[in-house]
Each structure stands twice: as C-alpha cells, then as structure tokens.
KOLMI-961775 format. One record per residue (C-alpha): residue in one letter; y, z, x. Coordinates in steps of 0.02 Angstrom, whole numbers, plus 50000, padded with zeros to 5 digits. Each point is the difference from the previous one (the first is absolute). Example, Ala and Ser with C-alpha at 12.3 -4.5 7.8 and 13.67 -1.06 7.14 Angstrom:
BEGIN
a497755039050615 s501724996750069 
REM end
This chain:
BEGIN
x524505231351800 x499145016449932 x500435015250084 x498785011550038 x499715017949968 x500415013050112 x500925017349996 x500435002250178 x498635011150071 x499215003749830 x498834986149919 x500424992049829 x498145002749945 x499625017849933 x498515009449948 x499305004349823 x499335017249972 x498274990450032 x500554993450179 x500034983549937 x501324989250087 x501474997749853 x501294984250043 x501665005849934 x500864986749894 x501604991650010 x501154989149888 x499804986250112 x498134999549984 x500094996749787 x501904993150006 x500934984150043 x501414990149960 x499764982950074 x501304986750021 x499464982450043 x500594981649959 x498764987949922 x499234984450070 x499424992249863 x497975001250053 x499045016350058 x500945014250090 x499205015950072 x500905018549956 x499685011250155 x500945017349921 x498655009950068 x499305005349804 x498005001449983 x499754989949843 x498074995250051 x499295016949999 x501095012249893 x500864986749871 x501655001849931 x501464987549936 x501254985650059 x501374999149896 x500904985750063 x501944990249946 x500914983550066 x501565006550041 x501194984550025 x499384992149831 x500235002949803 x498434992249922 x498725009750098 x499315015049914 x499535016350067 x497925000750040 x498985012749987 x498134997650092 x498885013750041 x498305002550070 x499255008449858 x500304987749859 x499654985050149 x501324997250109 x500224980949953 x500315007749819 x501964998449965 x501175011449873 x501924996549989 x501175016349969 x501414990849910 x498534994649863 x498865002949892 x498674987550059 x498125004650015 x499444998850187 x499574982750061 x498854994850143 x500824989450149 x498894993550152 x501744998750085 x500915016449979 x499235012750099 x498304992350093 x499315013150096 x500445018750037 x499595008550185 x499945015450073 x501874997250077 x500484992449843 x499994983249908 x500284980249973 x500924988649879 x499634983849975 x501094986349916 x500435005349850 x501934999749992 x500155017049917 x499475007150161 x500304987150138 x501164985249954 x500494990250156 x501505009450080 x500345011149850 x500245018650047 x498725014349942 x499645018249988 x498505007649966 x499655019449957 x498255005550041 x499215018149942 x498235003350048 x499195013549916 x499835016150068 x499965015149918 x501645010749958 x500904984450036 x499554982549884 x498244994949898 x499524984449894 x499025003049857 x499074985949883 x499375005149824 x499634991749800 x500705006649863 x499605007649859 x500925001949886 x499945017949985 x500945013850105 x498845004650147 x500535003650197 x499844991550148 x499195006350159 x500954995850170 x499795004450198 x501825006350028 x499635013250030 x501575010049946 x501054997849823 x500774984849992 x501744999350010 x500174981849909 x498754987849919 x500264980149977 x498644991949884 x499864981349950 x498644993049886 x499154986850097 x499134990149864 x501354995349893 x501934999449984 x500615018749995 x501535009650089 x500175009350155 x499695019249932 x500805014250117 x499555015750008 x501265013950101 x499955017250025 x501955003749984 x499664993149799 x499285008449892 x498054997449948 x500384991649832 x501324988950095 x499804981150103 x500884986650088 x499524980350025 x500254993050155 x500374982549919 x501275005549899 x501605007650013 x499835012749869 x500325019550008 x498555012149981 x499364999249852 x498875011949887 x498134995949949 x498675013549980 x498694984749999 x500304993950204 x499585016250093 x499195010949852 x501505013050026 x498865007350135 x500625002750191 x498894991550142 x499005009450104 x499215000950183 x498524991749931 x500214991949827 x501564990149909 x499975000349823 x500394982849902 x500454999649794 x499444987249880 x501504986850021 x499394982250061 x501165000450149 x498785013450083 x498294999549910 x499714985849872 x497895002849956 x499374985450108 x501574996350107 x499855000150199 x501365012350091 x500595001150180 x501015016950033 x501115003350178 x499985019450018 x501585008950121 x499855016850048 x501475013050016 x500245010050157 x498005004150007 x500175002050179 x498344992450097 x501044992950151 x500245004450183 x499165008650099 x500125015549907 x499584992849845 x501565006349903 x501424986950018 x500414991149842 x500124980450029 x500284993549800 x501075010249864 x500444996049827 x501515008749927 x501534995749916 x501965002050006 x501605000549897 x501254987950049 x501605007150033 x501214982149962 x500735002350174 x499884988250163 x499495016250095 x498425002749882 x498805013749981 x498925006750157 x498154997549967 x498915013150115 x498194993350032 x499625009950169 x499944986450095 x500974979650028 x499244987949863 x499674980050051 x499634995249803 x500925005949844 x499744992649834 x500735009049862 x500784995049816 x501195007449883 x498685008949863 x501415005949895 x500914987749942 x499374978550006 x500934985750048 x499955002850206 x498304990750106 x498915010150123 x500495001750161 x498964996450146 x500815003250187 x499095002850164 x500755002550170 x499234984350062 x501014991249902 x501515009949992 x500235021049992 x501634998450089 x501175014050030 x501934994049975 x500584985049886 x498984986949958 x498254997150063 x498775004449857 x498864988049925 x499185000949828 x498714993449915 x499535003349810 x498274999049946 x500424996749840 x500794982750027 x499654984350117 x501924999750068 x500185000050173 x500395013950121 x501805006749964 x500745000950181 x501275009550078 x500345013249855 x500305018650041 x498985010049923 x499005012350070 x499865008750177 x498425007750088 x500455016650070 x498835011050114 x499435009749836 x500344990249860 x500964985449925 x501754999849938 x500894986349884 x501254992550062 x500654988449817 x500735003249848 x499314986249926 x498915003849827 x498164997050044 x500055011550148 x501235013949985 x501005001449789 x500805015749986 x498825010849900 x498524989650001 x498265003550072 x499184990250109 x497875000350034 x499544995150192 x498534997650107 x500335000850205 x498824997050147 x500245009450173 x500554991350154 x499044998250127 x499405000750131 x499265017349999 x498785000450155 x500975003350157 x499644984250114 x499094997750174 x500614985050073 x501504995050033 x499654980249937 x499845006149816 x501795006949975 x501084991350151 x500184981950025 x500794990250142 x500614981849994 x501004990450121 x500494981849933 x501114987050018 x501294995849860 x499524984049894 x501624997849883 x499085003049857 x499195011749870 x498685007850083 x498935013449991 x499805013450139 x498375009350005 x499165014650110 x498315001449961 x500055018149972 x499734998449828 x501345003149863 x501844999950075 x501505013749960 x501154998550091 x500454987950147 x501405000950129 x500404981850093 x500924995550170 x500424984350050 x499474999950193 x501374988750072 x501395002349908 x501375013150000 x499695004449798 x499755014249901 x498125008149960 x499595000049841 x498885013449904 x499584998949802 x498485006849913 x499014995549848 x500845017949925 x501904992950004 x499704982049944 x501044987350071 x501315008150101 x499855004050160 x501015010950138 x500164995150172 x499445013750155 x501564997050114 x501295005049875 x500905011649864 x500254987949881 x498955000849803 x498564991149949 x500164981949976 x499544989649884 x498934987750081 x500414981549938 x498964985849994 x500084996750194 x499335016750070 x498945005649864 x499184990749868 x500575004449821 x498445010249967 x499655004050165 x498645014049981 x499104988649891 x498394999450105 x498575011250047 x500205000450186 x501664996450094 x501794995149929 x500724981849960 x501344994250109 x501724987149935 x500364984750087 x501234997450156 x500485014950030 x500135007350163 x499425018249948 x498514996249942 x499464979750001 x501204987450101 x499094985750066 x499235001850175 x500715018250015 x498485014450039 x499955013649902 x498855016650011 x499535006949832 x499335016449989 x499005005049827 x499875018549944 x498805005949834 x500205017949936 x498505010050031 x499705017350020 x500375009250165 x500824983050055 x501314994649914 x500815002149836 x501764996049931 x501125009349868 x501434992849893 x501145014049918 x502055004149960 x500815016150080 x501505008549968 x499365014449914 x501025012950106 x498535010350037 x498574998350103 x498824987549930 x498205000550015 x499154980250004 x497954996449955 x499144989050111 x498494993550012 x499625000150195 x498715013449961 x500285007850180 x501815009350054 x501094983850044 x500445001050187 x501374984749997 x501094997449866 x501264983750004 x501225001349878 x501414988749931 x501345000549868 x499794983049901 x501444995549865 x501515006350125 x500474995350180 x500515009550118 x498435013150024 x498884997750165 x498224999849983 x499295018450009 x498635004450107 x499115014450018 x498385005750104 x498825015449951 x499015007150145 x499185013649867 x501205013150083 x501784992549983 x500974986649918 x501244989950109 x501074984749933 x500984984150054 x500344982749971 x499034984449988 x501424988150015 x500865006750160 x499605007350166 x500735018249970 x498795013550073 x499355011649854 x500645017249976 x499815014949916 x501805008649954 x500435000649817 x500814984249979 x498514989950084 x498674992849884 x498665012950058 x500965010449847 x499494986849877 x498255004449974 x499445016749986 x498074999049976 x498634987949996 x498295004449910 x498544988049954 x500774995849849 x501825005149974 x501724999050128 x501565008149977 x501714994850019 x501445012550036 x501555000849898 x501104982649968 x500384990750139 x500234980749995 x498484998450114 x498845003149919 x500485010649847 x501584991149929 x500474994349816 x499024984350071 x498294987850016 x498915005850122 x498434991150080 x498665011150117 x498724993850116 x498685015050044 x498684996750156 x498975013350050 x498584999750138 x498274993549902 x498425002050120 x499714982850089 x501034991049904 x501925005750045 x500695014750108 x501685007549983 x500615009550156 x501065005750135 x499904999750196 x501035005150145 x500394988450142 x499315003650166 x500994983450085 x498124995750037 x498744990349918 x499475009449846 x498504996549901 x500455005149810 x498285003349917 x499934997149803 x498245001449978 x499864979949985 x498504992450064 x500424981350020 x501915006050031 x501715000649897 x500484981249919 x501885007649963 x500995011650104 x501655008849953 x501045008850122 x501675010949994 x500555010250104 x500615017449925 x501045010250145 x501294984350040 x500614985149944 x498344986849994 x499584984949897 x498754999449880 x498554990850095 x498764987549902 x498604993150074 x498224989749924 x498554990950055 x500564984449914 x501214996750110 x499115009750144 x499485018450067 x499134993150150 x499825006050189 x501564989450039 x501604997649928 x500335003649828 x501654995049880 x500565013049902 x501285003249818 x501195009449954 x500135008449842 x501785005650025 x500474983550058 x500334980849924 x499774994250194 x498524988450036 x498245005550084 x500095004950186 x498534990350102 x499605004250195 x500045017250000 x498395012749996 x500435014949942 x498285004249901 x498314993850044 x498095001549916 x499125016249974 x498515000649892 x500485018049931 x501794995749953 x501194991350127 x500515001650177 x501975001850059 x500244992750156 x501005007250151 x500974984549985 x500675005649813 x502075005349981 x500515016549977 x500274993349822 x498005003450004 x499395010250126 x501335009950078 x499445014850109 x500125016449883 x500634988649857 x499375003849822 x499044986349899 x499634994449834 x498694985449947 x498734992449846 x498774990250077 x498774991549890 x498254992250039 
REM end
C-alpha cells in the first residue's frame, strides 16, 4: 500500500513564497515498476501512479516469452494506441491492450502482449511531472524547427518514434554529442547526423529537431518521451535528484567501474554508444538488482527475447550502481557506455506501521506458494517454523536467493528449490516459499513470517565488501542516524552476527546469535562502528566482523514516529509499561538484554500480544515457540512487561534493548 508523507514532527507539505500550500514530490508518486502474471481477460494495476489526471506512459514486456514485443502506450497519443521498441511499426490502436487508466493506475485487457493467461509481465510507468518525464505529440515539417515541452529543466535524454508510418526509434542523450544519436531498435553505436537533432543542444523549454524523416518528415505524426538529468524537484526540500542520465567507460573487469548518482537507482537502461553489436539493457530491482552472484534480470527493448535470468551484472549501491560483468554490452574495456537511472524509493518517511511491516502466520501446504503481508512491497523477510526445533531464516530482495539463518555463524545459503522458490523476490509484496521443507513450507507445520520494506527512518539494508584496512565510511539511505545495526559476514563461516545499538550518546555491541551480554572493551563489537549520521556509518580498521577481506550484509532500524521505536529500558522486577508513542500498540516486540547473558526475545500479534499468555521466539535460537507463559501484555502506547517476565527481560536494575513496531 502507499505510504504516506510525514517527516516526523515536520509536515511533508511546504509553503510557496505566496503561502500557498506546495505538496513535495516523490519518485513513487510518477514511478513504478510493476510485476504481475496474466490471466488471459482484464486485470487491474494498483502501483499507486495517477495516470487519470496528470498522464504519462506504460511501457510494458512479457517476460517468460520470445514472440511478445515490447509496448509502448501513453495517455497523450490515447492510451489504447500501441508502439513496439524492437520495431519500426507506426502505432496501432488495440481495444484490448490498455482499457482504461485511473488515478492509482491502470487496466489491461486481453490482449496477449500485455496479459496472456499465466504468462509473467512487467510494466514501467512515468507520469509526467516536471524536472522528471513529459510526452510530447507534434507533425512534421519537414524543415528544422523546435519543439516546446513542460519539463521543466534540460533534458538529459530524448526517445522519438514517428507514429504514422514505419520509422526507427531516434535517441537523443546528453553524454553524446549534439550532432550524434542512438536507435533503440537497433544495436548500432552512436552514430553522426546533423539532420536528427539540428546540431543544437535541448533546452529547459524547447528541443530542436533537423530535417531527417526519423524526427520531422513535413506531414508525419511524432510522439517524443523526454528524461530529465538531476533537475532536482523532489523531497521535501525540493532539491533531491530522482532520474540522471550519464555515461561510463567500461573497465573489462568483473569488479567494474563505480557509477555515483547521489542516491540507490531501481531502473537502469543503458547501451554501448561507441561501438554496435551489444542490445540495450533494461534492469530494475523488482526484477533483480541483486548484490552478490547471480540475481539480475534483463530485458532489451530492442528485441522480443525473453527476460535473461540469473546473470550478474550490475549492483545497486546506496549512491550509485556498480557493474559487476565483464561481458561486452555492459562493461568492454575502453568502451563507453550511455545510461538512464530512476531513484528508489520510497522517499516519504511512513506513518503506519501496516505500510512497511507485514505479519503472517500460516500453515505449510507442500507446495509453491506465495507468502504475503499486506504492507505493500516486501524486502526482506525472516521465517520461523513455530513447532519445530529449525533454524530462522532471513533473506531480502537486496541478496537474491540466499539466505542466512539468525541462530548461527555459518554464510549465506543458497536457498534451493524447497525453501525458497528459484526467483523468490519475484513479487510485489511478500517472498515465495519451496516445497516440503521444514524451514519454510512442510506440510501441516506453522510458520510466522515477518515482512520488512526499506523506508526511510525505518528500515533500510546495505550490501558492501570490507577489508580495506582502514576505517570505512558506508552510505545509507535510512535518512535518520541508524540506532540498530545487525550485521553479518555472508560468503565465510565462522563470524557471529554483529549487533549494535545507538542511544545518540554511545555505541555498544554484541551478538545476535548467542546469549553473551554486550560490552564495551576493545575487543567487543562496540569498537566496530565508530559513528552513525543520517546518511553515512563508519567501520573501524579490519576486523573479520565487520570489516574483513569479506561479503558483508547490514540491516539499519531506527525509531520512525508511530510507525517503529528503537529503545532501551531498565528493569524495575515490576510491571513496566514501555511507551513507544503507538496508539493502537506495538504488533512486533524485540527484546535483549544488554548487562548479562539474555535471549533475544520475539514476540507479534499474529500469534498473540494479549492480556493472557503469550508464546514467544528466539532469534538466537533453532528451538520451537514457548506457549503458557506471559511475560508481555497490551499497552496502547507501546507494550506492557509483566511482573511475571524472567530476568532474561525484566531483571531489577538490568539494562535493556528493544524495536517494537506498530
């Protein structure tokens, strides 16, 4: 579900120099990636995009089949209009592509192209808005002339297709020069032609188009997709960049160049302009941004092929992108490369709990299945089975199909048809689960499934190597200081889980996989990190921790107003009322404690925070839920710790750490 916009104590809406209300934008207002399978009559896209009122284009590909091409429909020529970007067709009219568009987003009807019975499909949608995408319809004529458009900014790329006729895909980018264009149904380099853009450089109001057929034949009929380039417009400041068009130089290595955008893309497509031969490249991270091997998932707008699964090729970072292949059409040594990325998001900090945390406790079925949350899209996921003495399992959308289990040392795993499905992230909201086995899916065995999306001041997650042998300074993108970091070596046993816990003053560490008190001498984990900021954490000199010649995975959580509250207590032996500012009280409660040995608590309201008893998890533990005990109870602010609870929870003068979430 949408989140909604909120800053804590400050509002997302601002005021103009008239004291006129302004609404702040955000990507995931004009931007979605949509995954959905077909069924072969009418199907309803929910992804939250205003189509209705401010217009904007679906560009939508069958992913599991060969023959379908890609479509381009948008709301300016008429949305039932069609284009293909692997031809050179003229648009076509279909009564059973796209049907209708809404103010949450759209509907396909039959048409196989966009809804073949159980065929799998993506769909891209950019509304317009200034400084980030615009549609623009004009005739030709034959002469050079410009073009007025409502970005608002320069643009950073132009696509144009003749509508009325066959004609190729003409591409405009900034990182070429003027006199220089691509087609996006071909595989050719750049090539020169004074005739396509008129050798003159777009502007914040006008494009200028040459005399060549492609772009302005005298009669012909012209749709053009405008990009902008870090124009800013976003956030509640109005400055944050959320699309950028640049370009790179392969480097022929598996450890490719570093691409810097400011902030973690969910959509690259970029081409080799300097030499021909290699497709466009299309990834998202809905599909597959994965940090590690494997994972990534293209698509080439230039051809019908299906998606190419499981390659490694490029990673999201917290700043950037990074290429991760050798292979020719994404990294030759020496070539250049032309690229257009879209921010993550979301960027509006959320106020309820529901829209980024999900809770689902099910019983096994032996089968493929699919386990949802209903807080919207899923990024990570950690299972238990409830009666069983097996391990927890915790993978995210960011790793791909491995996964590393809570209770122990050992590296990431990779899953296997029977825990996780083979694309297992392939899904908006929650994760899909294997067949039989006991971790995750065995028949009549109950399982609680908890469902985490990155959003700022709740959660975020970063991938990165260490082993630098200095300190080394990691982006985020929690937007807030993070005041829990879990951390965990992935390609090597042998390293605990690393926890540590910010109370703004101090940093303290210790172990998520054992019972050990936390500490703060200088061979105890409180060393590891030396500062937290709202967008940046550093590590302290090599240690196999967190800072080895190794893979690392993060997990940040940080207190986000309503929504999720990270924070300490001391025991009073008594019952203690721990207020998180909740109003309808805390759906997930974490508990360590800090001065002594203690387990690492888990309770939810799935399997039940009630007056009475309630079972509880262990994190650090493969043991089965414990039932008849009541050690927490229901308070409306946060939760209540009962006089009943272990020493383990609420010893007198004990120290305390938690995340409780609404």
């Amino acid at each position: 579900m949408p989140l909604q916009a909120t800053s804590g104590a400050a509002s997302q809406d601002a005021f103009g120099g008239n004291g006129v209300a302004v609404v702040p934008n955000f990507i995931e207002d004009v931007f979605s990636t949509y995954l959905y399978t077909g069924n072969g009559t009418s199907e309803t896209i929910t992804n939250g995009i205003d189509l209705s009122t401010k217009g904007g284009l679906v560009w939508t590909k069958s992913r599991d089949s060969g023959s379908l091409a890609p479509r381009l429909n948008d709301t300016v020529r008429g949305i039932t209009n069609r284009l293909f970007s692997n031809l050179t067709n003229a648009q076509s009219a279909s009564a059973t592509s796209i049907t209708a568009v809404s103010s949450t987003g759209y509907t396909v009807g039959s048409e196989n192209g966009f809804n073949e019975s159980a065929k799998t499909f993506v769909s891209w949608t950019f509304r317009k808005q200034p400084k980030f995408f615009d549609v623009v319809t004009y005739t030709g004529t034959g002469s050079n002339r410009t073009i007025a458009h409502s970005l608002g900014s320069v643009p950073g790329s132009i696509i144009v297709k003749r509508t009325d006729t066959t004609a190729n895909w003409a591409v405009y980018h900034r990182s070429l020069a003027n006199t220089e264009y691509l087609v996006l149904n071909s595989t050719a380099a750049a090539a020169t032609g004074a005739t396509w853009w008129n050798s003159t450089t777009p502007t914040s109001s006008v494009f200028s188009i040459g005399t060549d057929a492609s772009v302005n034949a005298s009669g012909g009929t012209y749709v053009a997709y405008l990009f902008a380039h870090d124009a800013g417009g976003f956030g509640l400041t109005g400055t944050d960049n959320v699309i950028s068009c640049g370009s790179y130089t392969g480097n022929g290595s598996a450890t490719g160049p570093v691409v810097t955008l400011g902030y973690e893309p969910q959509w690259i497509l970029f081409k080799k302009s300097s030499a021909g031969g290699d497709d466009w490249q299309l990834y998202d991270n809905m599909r597959g941004l994965v940090t590690g091997s494997g994972g990534d998932s293209g698509l080439f707008p230039n051809l019908a092929a299906a998606e190419d699964t499981n390659a490694t090729i490029i990673k999201a970072t917290a700043t950037g992108f990074e290429l991760e292949s050798l292979a020719g059409a994404v990294n030759a040594s020496g070539a250049t490369y032309v690229y257009v990325a879209c921010r993550r998001g979301p960027m509006k900090v959320p106020t309820s709990g529901t829209s980024v945390f999900g809770l689902n406790a099910r019983t096994g079925t032996d089968a493929d299945a699919t386990v949802t949350g209903s807080a919207g899209v899923s990024d990570a996921v950690l299972v238990k089975n409830r009666g069983s003495a097996v391990a927890s399992l915790f993978s995210s959308r960011l790793t791909g199909t491995g996964y590393l289990v809570t209770s122990s040392s050992a590296a990431e795993v990779s899953a296997g048809a029977t825990i996780l499905q083979a694309n297992p992230w392939d899904v908006m909201d929650g994760v899909k689960v294997g067949t039989t086995s006991t971790i995750t899916n065995a028949s009549a065995n109950t399982y609680i499934n908890y469902l985490f999306r990155r959003a700022p001041s709740f959660f975020d997650e970063v991938c990165y190597t260490g082993g630098t042998g200095t300190p080394r300074v990691l982006n985020h993108n929690l937007t807030t200081p993070p005041e829990l970091v879990i951390t965990k070596r992935r390609n090597v046993a042998g390293e605990d889980w690393v926890v540590h816990y910010n109370n703004g003053s101090s940093i303290i560490g210790g172990y998520l996989n054992n019972t050990t008190a936390f500490a703060n001498s200088a061979t105890a984990p409180s060393t590891d990190i030396t500062s937290l900021t709202s967008t940046t954490y550093t590590l302290n000199t090599s240690n196999g921790r967190v800072n080895g010649a190794y893979n690392y995975v993060a997990y940040l959580f940080a207190t986000c107003a309503g929504v999720s509250k990270v924070g300490s207590y001391t025991g009073t032996g008594t019952t203690l009322q721990i207020d998180c500012g909740f109003t309808a009280g805390a759906r997930f409660v974490l508990i360590k404690r800090t001065d002594s040995t203690g387990d690492w608590y888990v309770w939810d309201t799935a399997r039940g925070i009630v007056s009475g008893n309630d079972p509880y998890l262990r994190l650090n533990s493969t043991a089965a839920e414990v039932t008849g005990t009541d050690y927490i109870d229901t308070y409306s602010a946060g939760f209540e710790i009962s006089s009943t609870a272990p020493a383990d929870i609420n010893a007198s003068a004990g120290t305390f750490i938690f995340l409780a979430i609404a």
